[in-house]
NUDOBA-286599 format. One line per 10 residues: number of its first residue (from 1); their letters; for each residue x, y, z of C-alpha. Coordinates in steps of 0.001 Angstrom, whole numbers, always signed. Layout:
N
NUM) a) X/Y/Z | ... $
END
This chain:
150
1) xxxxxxxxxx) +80496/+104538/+117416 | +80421/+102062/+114475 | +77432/+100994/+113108 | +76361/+97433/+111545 | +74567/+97808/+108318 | +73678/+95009/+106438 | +74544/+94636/+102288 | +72452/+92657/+100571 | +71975/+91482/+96830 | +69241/+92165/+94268 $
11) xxxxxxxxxx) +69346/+88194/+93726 | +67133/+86231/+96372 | +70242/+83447/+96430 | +72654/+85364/+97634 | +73323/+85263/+101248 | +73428/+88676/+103206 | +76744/+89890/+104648 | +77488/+91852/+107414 | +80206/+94889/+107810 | +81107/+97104/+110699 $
21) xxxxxxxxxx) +80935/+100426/+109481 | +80961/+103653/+110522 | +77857/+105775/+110304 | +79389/+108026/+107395 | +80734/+105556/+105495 | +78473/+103883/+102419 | +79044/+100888/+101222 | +78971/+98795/+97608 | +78006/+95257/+97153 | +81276/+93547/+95346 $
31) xxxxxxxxxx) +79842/+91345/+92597 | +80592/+87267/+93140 | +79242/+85426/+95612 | +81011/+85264/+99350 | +82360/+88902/+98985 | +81806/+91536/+101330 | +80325/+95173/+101036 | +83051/+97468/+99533 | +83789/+100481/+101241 | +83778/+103312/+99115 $
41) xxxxxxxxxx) +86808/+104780/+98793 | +88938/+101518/+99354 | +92504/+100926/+97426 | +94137/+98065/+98383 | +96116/+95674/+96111 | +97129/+91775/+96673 | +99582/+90413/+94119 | +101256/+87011/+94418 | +104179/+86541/+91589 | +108021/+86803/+89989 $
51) xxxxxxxxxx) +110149/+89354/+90095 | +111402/+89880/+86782 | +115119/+91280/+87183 | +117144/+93099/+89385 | +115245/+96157/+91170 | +115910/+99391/+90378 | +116735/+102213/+92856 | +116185/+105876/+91632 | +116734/+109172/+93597 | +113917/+111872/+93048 $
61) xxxxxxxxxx) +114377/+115721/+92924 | +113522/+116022/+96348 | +116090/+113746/+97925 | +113301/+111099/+98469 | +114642/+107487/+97246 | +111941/+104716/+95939 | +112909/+101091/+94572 | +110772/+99740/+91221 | +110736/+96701/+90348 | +108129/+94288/+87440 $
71) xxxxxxxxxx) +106299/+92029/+88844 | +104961/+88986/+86494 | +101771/+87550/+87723 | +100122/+84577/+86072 | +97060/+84333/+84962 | +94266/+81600/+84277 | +95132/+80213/+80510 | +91826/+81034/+78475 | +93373/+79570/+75117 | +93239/+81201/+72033 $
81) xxxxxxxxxx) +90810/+84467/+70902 | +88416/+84288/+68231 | +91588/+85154/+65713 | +92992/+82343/+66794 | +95926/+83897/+68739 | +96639/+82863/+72233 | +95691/+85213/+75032 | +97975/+86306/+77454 | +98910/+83995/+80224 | +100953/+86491/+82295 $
91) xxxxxxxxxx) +100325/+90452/+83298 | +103301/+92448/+84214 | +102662/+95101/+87095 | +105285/+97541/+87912 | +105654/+98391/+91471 | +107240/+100946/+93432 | +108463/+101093/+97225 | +109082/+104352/+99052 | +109391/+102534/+103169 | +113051/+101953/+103557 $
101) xxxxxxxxxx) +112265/+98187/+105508 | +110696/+97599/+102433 | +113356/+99245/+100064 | +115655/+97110/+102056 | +113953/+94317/+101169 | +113640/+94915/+97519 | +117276/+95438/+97169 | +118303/+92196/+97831 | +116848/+90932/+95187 | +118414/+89128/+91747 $
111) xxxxxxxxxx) +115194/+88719/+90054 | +113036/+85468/+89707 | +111859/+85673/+93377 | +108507/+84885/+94320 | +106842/+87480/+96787 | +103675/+88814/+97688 | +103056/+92296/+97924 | +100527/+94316/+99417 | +99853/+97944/+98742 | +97652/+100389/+96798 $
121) xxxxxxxxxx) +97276/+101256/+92918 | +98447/+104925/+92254 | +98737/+106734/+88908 | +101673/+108700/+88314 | +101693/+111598/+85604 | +104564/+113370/+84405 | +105800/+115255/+81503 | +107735/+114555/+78859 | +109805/+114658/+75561 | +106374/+113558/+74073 $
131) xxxxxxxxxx) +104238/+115339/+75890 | +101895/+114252/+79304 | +101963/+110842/+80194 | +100605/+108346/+83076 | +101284/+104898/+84512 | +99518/+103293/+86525 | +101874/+101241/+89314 | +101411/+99596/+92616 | +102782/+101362/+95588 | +103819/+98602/+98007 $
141) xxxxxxxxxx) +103298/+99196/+101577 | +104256/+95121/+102829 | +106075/+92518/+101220 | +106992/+88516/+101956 | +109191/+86221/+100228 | +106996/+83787/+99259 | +110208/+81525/+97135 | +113964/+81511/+95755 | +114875/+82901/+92380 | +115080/+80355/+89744 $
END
């Protein structure tokens, strides 16, 4: 049977939320104000963006087949650091699809689409010529054309 427990803030302006939880489940208050609780344990990833070329389709040792792809997400232009270069305006997220609709999907693709994907943040390690390395990637679970390539 799930439980209600309420999150509140250490600050006496922010507004309580509620979240339906179940009775082993604890809960983290997300900073900003109109958030939810946090569920501990929670991995879920929103992008909105470009792709930036043609996906690529790679067969694994065991037979399994994923689809990667870049993904170029703006963000908010914050000018120029205190060296006087100019920050970033853009991060570039790989992403990786194992479900075939969503394979399917991806393959269709010329690059410059915009989509939204939704999905969870994994890190992959592996070995190599240089020794252990790790990436961290998004795992996309759902995806929706959002507009044309350019």
């Amino acid at each position: 049977m799930a439980a209600t427990k309420l999150a509140t803030s250490a600050s006496t302006k922010a507004t309580p939320t509620t979240a339906s939880l179940s009775t082993d489940t604890a809960t983290t208050e997300s900073p900003g104000p109109g958030r939810a609780g946090v569920v501990e344990g929670h991995n879920e990833v929103v992008l909105g963006g470009r792709v930036s070329g043609q996906p690529t389709v790679r067969v694994l040792p065991s037979g399994d087949e994923l689809v990667s792809w870049r993904l170029v997400v703006g963000r908010e232009n914050r000018g120029l650091s205190p060296s006087g270069r100019q920050l970033p305006t853009v991060d570039t997220i790989d992403c990786v699809a194992f479900k075939a609709g969503v394979r399917r999907v991806a393959n269709r693709w010329v690059g410059g689409e915009v989509i939204e994907v939704r999905g969870e943040l994994r890190r992959r390690f592996w070995r190599g010529a240089a020794g252990a390395a790790s990436r961290c990637e998004v795992e996309v679970l759902q995806i929706k054309r959002i507009g044309a390539a350019r």
